[in-house]
N, C-alpha and C positions, 0 to 999 in steps of 0.2 A: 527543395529541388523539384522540378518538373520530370514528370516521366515521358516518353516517346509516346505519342498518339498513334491510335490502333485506326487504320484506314479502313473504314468499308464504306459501301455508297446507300444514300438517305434517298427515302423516299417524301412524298409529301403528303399527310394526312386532309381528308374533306372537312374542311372549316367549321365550324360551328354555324348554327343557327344564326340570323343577324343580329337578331336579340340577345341571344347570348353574347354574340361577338361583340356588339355592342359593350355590352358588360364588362367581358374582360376588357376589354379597350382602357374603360375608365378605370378598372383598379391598376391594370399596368400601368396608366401614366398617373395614377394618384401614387402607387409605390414608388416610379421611378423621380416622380416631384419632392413626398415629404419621405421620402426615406426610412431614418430608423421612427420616425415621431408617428409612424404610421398605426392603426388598431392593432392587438394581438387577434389574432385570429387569420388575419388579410395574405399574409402568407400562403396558410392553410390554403382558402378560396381559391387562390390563384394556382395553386397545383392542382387543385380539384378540375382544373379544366380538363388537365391530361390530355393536351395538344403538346405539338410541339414547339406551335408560339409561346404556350405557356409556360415549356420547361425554358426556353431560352431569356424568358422574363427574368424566371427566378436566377440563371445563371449572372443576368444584369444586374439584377437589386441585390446578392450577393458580394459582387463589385464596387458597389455601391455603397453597401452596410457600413458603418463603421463601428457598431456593436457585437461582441463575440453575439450577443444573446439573438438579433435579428438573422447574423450569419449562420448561426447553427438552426434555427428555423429552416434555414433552405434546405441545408443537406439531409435535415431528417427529413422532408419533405419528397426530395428527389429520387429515392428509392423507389416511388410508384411510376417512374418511368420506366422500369425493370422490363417489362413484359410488352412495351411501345418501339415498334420496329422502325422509326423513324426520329424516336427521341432518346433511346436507352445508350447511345456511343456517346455524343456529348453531355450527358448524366451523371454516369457512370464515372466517366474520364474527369467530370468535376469532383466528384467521391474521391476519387483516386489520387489525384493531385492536390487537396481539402488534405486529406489525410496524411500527407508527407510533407507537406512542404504550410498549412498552416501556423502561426507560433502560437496560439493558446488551443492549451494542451486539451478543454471543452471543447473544442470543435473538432482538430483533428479526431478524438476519440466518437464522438457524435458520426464523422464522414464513415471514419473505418466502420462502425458497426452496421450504419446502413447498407453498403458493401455488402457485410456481410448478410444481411437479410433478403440480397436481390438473388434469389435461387437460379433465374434463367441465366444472366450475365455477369452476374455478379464474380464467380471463379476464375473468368478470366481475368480481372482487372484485380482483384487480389493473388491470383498468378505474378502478375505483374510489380506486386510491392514485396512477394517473396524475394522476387530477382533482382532487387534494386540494390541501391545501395545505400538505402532507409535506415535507419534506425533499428537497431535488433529488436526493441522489445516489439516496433510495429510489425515487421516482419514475421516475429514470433505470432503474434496477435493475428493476422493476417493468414499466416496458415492455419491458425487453428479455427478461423472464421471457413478456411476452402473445408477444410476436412467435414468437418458439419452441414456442408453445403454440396457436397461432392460423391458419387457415388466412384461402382469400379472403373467406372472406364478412364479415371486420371491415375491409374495404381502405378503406371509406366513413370509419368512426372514425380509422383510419390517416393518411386526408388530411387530416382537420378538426385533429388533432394539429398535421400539419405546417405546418398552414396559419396555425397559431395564431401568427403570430411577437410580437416587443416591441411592433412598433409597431401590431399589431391592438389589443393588451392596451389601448395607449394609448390608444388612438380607442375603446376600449370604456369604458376608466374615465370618457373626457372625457363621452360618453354618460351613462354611471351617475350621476356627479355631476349635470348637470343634472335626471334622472328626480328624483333623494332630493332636490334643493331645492323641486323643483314637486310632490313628494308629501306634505311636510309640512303640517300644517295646524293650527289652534287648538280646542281644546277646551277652554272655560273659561283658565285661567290655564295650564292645561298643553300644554305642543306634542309632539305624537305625530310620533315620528320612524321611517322604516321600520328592519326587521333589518338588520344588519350582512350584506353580501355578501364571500364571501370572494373574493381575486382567484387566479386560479387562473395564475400567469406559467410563460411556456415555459423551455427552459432548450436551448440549442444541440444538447446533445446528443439530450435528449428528441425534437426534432424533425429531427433527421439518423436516428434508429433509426426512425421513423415513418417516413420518408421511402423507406429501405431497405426496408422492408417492401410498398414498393407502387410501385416506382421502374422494374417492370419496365413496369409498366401508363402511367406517365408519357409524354406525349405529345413529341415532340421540342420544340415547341413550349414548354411547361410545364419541359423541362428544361434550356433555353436561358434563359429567364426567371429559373430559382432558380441558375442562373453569373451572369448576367448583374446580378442585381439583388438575391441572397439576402445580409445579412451572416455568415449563418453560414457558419463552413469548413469543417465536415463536410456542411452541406447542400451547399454548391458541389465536394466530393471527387466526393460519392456523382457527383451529376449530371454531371461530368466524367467517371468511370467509365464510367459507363452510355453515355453518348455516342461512347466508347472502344468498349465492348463491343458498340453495333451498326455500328461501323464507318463511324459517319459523319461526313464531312470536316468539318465545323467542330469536330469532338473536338481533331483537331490544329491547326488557328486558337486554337482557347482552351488550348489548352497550351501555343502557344511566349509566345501574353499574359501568359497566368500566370504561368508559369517566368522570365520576364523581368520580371517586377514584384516589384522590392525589397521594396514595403510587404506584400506577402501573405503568409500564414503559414507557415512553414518546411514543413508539412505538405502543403499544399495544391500548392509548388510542387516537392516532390517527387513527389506524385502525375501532375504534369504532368512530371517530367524522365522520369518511366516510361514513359510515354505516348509520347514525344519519342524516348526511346533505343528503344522495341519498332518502332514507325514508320519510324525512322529512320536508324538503327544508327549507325554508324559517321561519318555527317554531321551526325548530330546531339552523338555525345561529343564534337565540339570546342568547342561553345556549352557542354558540361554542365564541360567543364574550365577552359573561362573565367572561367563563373560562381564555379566551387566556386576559384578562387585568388584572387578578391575579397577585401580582408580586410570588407569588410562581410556577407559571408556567415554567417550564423549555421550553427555548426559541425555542430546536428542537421543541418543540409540538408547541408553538407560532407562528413557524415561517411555519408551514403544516397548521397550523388554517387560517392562512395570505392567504394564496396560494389559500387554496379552497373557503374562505369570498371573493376573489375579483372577482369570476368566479360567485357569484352567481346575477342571475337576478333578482332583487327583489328592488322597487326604496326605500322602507320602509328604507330596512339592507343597501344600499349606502351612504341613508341619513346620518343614524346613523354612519357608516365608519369614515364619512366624518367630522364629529360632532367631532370625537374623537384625527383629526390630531393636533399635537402641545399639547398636551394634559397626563398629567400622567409623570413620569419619564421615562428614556431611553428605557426601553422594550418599554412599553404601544406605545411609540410615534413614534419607528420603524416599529413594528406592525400597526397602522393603515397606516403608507407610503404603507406599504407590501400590504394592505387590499384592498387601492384605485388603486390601481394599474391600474383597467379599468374605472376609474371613472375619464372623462374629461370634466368636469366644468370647466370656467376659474377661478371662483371663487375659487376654492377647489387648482387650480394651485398656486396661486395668497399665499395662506394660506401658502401650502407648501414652498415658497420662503423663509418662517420667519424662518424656521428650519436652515436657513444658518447661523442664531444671537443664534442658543441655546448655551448653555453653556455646552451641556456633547457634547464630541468628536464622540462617537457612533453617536449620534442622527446628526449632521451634516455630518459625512461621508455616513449615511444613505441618507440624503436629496440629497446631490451630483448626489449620484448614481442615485437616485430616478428622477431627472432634467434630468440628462442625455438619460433615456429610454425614457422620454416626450419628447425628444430633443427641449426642453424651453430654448430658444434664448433667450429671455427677464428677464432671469435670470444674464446674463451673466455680469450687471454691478456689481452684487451683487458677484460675485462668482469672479470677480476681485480687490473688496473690503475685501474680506475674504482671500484671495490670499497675499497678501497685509500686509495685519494686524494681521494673526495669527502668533503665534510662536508658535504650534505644530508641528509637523513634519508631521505627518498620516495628517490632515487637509489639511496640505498648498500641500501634496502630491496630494490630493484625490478634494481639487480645481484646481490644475494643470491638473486632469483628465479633470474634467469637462470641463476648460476655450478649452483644447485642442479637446474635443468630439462636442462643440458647435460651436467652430471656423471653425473645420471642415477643418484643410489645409488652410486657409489664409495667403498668403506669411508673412504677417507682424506677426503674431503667430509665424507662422515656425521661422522667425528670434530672434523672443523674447527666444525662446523655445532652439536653439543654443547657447544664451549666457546664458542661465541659463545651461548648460551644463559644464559649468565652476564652479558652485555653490558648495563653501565648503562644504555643506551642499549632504552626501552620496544620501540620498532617494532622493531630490531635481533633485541631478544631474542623475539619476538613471530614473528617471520619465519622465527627459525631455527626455534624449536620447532616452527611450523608444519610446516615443511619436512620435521622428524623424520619428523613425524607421517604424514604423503601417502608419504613412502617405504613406509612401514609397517614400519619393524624392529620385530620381536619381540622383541630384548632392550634395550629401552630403556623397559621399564616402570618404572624405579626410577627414571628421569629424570620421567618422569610424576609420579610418584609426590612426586618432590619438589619438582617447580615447583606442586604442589595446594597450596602452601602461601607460595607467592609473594605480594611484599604487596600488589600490582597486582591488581586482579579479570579485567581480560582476559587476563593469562598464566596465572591460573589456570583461566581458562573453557576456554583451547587445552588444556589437560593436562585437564581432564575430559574433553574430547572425545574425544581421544585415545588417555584410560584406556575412553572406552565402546567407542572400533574395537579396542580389544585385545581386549575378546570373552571373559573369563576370569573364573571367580569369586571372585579373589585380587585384584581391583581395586578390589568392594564392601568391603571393611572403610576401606579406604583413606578411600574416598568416603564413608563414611557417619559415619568419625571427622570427618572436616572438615565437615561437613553443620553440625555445631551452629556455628558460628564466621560461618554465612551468612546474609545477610540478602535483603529485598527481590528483586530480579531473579536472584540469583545461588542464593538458598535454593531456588526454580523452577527453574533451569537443573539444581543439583542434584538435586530431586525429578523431573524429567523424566528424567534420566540412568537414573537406577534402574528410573525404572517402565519403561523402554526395554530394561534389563537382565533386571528379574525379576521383571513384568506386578504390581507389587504397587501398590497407589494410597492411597499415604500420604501423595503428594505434596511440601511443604512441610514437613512436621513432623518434622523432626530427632529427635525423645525418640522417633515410633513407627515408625523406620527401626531405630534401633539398638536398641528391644524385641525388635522382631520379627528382626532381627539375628543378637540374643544366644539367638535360641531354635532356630536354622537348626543343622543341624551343615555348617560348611563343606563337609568334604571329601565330604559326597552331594548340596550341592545344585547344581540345573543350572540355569543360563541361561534365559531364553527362546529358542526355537530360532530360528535365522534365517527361515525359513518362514512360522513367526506371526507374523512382528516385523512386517510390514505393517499389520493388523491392530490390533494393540498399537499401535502409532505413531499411525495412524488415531484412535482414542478417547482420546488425550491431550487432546484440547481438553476433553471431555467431564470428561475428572479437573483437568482445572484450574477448570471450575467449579464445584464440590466445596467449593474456598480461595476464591471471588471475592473482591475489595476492593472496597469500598466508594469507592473514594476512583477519578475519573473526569474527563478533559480532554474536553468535547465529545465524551461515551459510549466514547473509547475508555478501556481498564481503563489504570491506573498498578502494574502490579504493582513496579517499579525504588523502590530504595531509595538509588539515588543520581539523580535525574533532573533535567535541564535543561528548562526550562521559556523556549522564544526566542516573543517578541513580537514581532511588526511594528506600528510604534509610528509609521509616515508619515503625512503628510497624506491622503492616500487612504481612510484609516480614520476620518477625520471623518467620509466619507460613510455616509449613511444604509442600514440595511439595507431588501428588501424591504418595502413593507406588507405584511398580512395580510388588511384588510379596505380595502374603494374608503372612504374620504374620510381615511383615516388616513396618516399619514404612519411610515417605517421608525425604530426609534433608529438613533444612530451607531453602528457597527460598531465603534469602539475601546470603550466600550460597554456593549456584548456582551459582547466580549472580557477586558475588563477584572472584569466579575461571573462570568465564568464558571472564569478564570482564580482569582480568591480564593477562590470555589466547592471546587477544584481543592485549592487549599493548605491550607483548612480539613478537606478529607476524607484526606490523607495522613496514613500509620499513623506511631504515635509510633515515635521514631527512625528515620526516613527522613530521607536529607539530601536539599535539594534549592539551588537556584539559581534568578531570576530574570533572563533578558536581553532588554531591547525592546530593538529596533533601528529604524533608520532610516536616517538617511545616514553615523553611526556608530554604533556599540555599547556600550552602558552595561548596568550590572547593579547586582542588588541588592546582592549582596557581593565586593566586590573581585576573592579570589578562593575557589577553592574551592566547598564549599557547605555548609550549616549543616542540625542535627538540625529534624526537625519539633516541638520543646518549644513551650509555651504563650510563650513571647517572641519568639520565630523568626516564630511563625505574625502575631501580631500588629506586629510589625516590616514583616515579609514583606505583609501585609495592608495597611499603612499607605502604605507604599512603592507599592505597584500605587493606591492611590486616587489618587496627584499625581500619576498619569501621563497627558500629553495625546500629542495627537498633530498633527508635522508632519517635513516634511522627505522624502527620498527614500528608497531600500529597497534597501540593505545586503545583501542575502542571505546574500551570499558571506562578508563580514564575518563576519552573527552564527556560521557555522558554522564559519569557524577561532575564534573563541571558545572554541566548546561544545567542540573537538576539543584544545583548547589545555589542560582540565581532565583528568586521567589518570582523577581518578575518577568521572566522569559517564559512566554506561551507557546511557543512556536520555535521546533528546531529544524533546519536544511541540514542534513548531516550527506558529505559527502566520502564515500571511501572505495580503496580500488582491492583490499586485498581481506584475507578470514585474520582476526587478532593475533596479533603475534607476542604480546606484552601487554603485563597491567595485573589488576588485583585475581581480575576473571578473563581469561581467555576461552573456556568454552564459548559458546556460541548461545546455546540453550540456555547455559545458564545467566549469561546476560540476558538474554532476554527477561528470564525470571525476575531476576531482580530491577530492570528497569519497569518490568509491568509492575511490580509490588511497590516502588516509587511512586511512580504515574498513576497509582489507583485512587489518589484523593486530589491529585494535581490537572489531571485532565490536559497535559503539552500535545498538544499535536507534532508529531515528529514524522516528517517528509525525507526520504532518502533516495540517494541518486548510487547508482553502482557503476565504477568506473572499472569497464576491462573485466569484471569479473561478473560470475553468477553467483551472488550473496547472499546465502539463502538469508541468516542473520537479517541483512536492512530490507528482506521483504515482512519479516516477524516485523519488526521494529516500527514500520509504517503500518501494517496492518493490524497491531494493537492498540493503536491509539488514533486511529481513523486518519492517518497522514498517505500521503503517495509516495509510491517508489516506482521509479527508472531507472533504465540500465543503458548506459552510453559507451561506444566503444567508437 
């Protein structure tokens, strides 16, 4: 969408030099001739004029571009118009319009942050994508870009933000409806109906970052009201904070309410257990150890309860910790591992070793872990016996951590640790290589060397990595022979490697790796030096859009050539999304989802495999198992399949992701969902998480998540532990 242009009147800046002018002359019409084929750097130049001919240049080669990589050149560029009173409105107004209405998701995010670094104009034209009818997360982004940029005098715009809640929205449409019936009228046979108005709906967050922005100024009064009466949970943190931080005694009245109300949000009632343990020390952590061995505790709150129980000084509450190791079902008995954390007793050590005989998988890969921070040697016969004798996978994985964290590099480990490299067994072989690898032996490049050709994409990806901390230019030939053999996600992992090694940006393209290769003489050339490599690391996003694809889930890129694609497929997704305009009503969100997803499957590069799984209260999928090429039957199969899909039933989470994790060659997941788990093995939140990271620790999936309607905290952990993106569409 376009937003409305802000009218003011332009002046005309004194020209350049003729020389100069000259100048510019010829790079303007050499940009506006060869386009994207043009020098890196020429962009640059041509902003350096800092005229106004020269912003409107780049506005044209913008236009022009047909590369994300050249397009986002301009915008990060045009922020030095900020300060130019004759070029900052049409700039600006390009940011601004860049930013919403772009589709790859690199640039829009590229425009918004320039935005936000224009300190003089910048506020108002992010004003402006508050009030729109943009995308939440931008919106979200957007204000928190004013806020940083914004001093008191917008405190007035800050409260009318905050103030705006659902239920104003409401009682404003129910308003607007009756105006457009009573403004209608006849003329002849035709009925004159007014413009469409858009609705401009708040979003929790949006109006919790308003909130903080003028919260000091808030009346105790005003911030009694939004505890008291607000549904949002970050509008009710801030205002509990704030009440904290002037010290005034109902801060602790609505902390011990809070903290003791089941139905509030795990967040909210650890911000109260903080409040309650600073207050209250030591008479307070026996209410916070109560709580947290509830098994209705949701484990985020358990596992902040852990965190601040074990900082505290108090020999009473260690006792009792201590009391409680090996003790309770799977929460209860991580929890208190979490709790003693600074509690070194030998005795209390000695206890914890028994965790390595429990029976739930949780509670031992907790212990593991737990061993390893004590670095408890004396563990180590036991954790070779468990080593040994399980047949879990996560187990014998997450003992293989240990035996390898205690051993600490012992030649004889390192050797045991190479022939479990050979282990049928994925995560096995996955853990040791890893393992090699963090040691960092220097002669173990020819194990590198030969697991780069392993039929697994993830034991391959750990030997790349591997081969790039060795640091040597005897590892490019290696690498750049296997390069042709790569596709999809793994031909980028590849092309990242090299441009990391030896700053050349060819990216993806296997034939001008090994041209340029074949023309190098090995034994003179160098590295990039560790020094630059920041640097160089730094402008990799920039060489990846160079190759963009075309092919995009809800703007984030699919570069994965093996990619899972999970639906939430519950009744929840009947419901309608936002309107956009008062008297219209939202589609259904499955929907949505459903066109954006075949969208999706139509723009996937030929020979890409992929996969289709909605879920619900279980888990179905397009093909049994595996995942099939992207050819003209696949797509159309795959197409026909998504149109008979409705939606009802409950939300699986946990489900669809042992699924996705259940397929060895899926790299890459799009998981789409609109509501918190309602059903499946694990319905906390937390603790999926846990366990999908303890999955993902030897696999390396990148997992991208989109949040349909809701604020999930769950798919932003999910993306942000395995390096994927998350968005929230409503």
């Amino acid at each position: 969408m376009k937003l409305p242009s802000l009218l003011i009147s332009l002046s005309l800046l004194a020209l350049p030099s003729v020389a100069s002018a000259q100048s510019f002359e010829e790079l303007r019409d050499r940009i506006a001739t060869e386009r994207d084929a043009i020098e890196d750097g020429e962009v640059r130049t041509l902003a350096e004029f800092e005229t106004r001919e020269a912003m409107l240049a780049l506005l044209e080669a913008y236009d022009r571009f047909a590369s994300a990589y050249r397009r986002r050149e301009v915008v990060i560029e045009l922020k030095r118009f900020d300060d130019h009173e004759d070029a900052f409105q049409p700039a600006l107004e390009k940011l601004m319009n860049v930013a919403v209405g772009e589709p790859v998701l690199e640039v829009r995010t590229a425009a918004l942050e320039s935005l936000g670094l224009c300190a003089q104009n910048g506020p108002s034209f992010l004003a402006l994508i508050v009030e729109s009818t943009a995308d939440d997360s931008l919106r979200e982004r957007a204000m928190e870009l004013h806020v940083r940029l914004s001093g008191d005098s917008n405190d007035e715009w800050y409260r009318r933000i905050y103030e705006r809640s659902l239920g104003s929205v409401q009682e404003e449409l129910r308003g607007g409806e009756s105006k457009k019936r009573k403004g209608r009228r006849r003329k002849g046979d035709e009925e004159e109906v007014e413009e469409k108005k858009p609705i401009i709906w708040p979003t929790p967050r949006l109006r919790a970052t308003a909130m903080g922005a003028i919260v000091e100024s808030l009346s105790v009064e005003e911030l009694t009201t939004a505890l008291e009466r607000d549904p949002s949970g970050g509008v009710r943190r801030a205002a509990l904070e704030e009440l904290a931080r002037r010290r005034e005694k109902s801060a602790l009245r609505y902390a011990e309410t809070i903290f003791g109300r089941a139905d509030f949000p795990p967040r909210d009632r650890a911000v109260a257990a903080d409040i309650l343990l600073d207050e209250q020390g030591a008479d307070a952590a026996e209410e916070l150890i109560d709580v947290a061995l509830k098994t209705t505790t949701p484990q985020s709150l358990r596992a902040h309860l852990a965190g601040r129980l074990a900082l505290v000084k108090d020999e009473g509450i260690q006792k009792k910790l201590a009391k409680l190791v090996g003790k309770g079902k799977a929460p209860q008995k991580v929890f208190a591992l979490e709790a003693t954390a600074n509690n070194n007793d030998p005795k209390l050590v000695k206890k914890i070793r028994k965790g390595l005989r429990d029976k739930q998988e949780a509670v031992v890969i907790a212990t593991v872990d737990t061993l390893i921070e004590r670095r408890d040697r004396e563990s180590i016969e036991d954790l070779e016996k468990l080593f040994e004798k399980t047949k879990l996978s996560g187990v014998r994985a997450a003992a293989l951590r240990g035996l390898s964290a205690l051993y600490d590099g012992e030649n004889e480990w390192v050797e045991r640790l190479v022939s479990l490299t050979d282990s049928e067994e994925l995560d096995q072989r996955n853990a040791a290589l890893a393992e090699i690898s963090r040691l960092g032996r220097r002669n173990m490049v020819e194990l590198y060397m030969k697991k780069l050709t392993d039929p697994n994409w993830s034991t391959r990806l750990i030997a790349l990595h591997a081969l790039e901390a060795y640091r040597d230019t005897m590892v490019l030939t290696p690498i750049i022979e296997r390069m042709s053999e790569e596709q999809g996600r793994m031909a980028v992992e590849f092309g990242d490697t090299l441009f990391r090694l030896t700053g050349q940006t060819f990216g993806a393209r296997a034939s001008t790796w090994e041209k340029w290769w074949g023309a190098q003489s090995a034994e003179s050339f160098r590295l990039v030096p560790k020094a630059e490599l920041e640097a160089i690391v730094a402008a990799s996003e920039e060489r990846k859009l160079r190759q963009i694809s075309n092919a995009a889930f809800f703007g984030v890129r699919i570069e994965s050539h093996r990619v899972l694609f999970i639906l939430d497929v519950s009744g929840s997704m009947n419901e309608p999304m936002r309107a956009e305009y008062v008297g219209e009503l939202g589609r259904p969100r499955i929907d949505v989802a459903k066109e954006e997803l075949a969208r999706a499957v139509q723009s996937l590069e030929p020979g890409a495999l992929f996969n289709l799984a909605p879920f619900s209260g279980g888990v179905d999928s397009w093909l049994e198992n595996g995942v099939a090429g992207a050819d003209d039957y696949s797509r159309e199969d795959a197409l026909a399949y998504i149109d008979r899909l409705g939606a009802a039933g409950g939300t699986n989470l946990f489900g669809s992701l042992e699924f996705a994790f259940d397929d060895p060659d899926v790299d890459t997941i799009f998981l789409l969902s609109d509501g918190e788990p309602s059903v499946g093995d694990i319905i906390d939140p937390q603790l999926i998480r846990e366990a999908i990271a303890e999955r993902n620790a030897t696999r390396n999936v990148v997992i991208n998540t989109i949040a349909f309607g809701a604020d999930l905290q769950v798919l932003e952990w999910l993306a942000e532990d395995s390096g994927g993106t998350h968005v929230s569409i409503d």
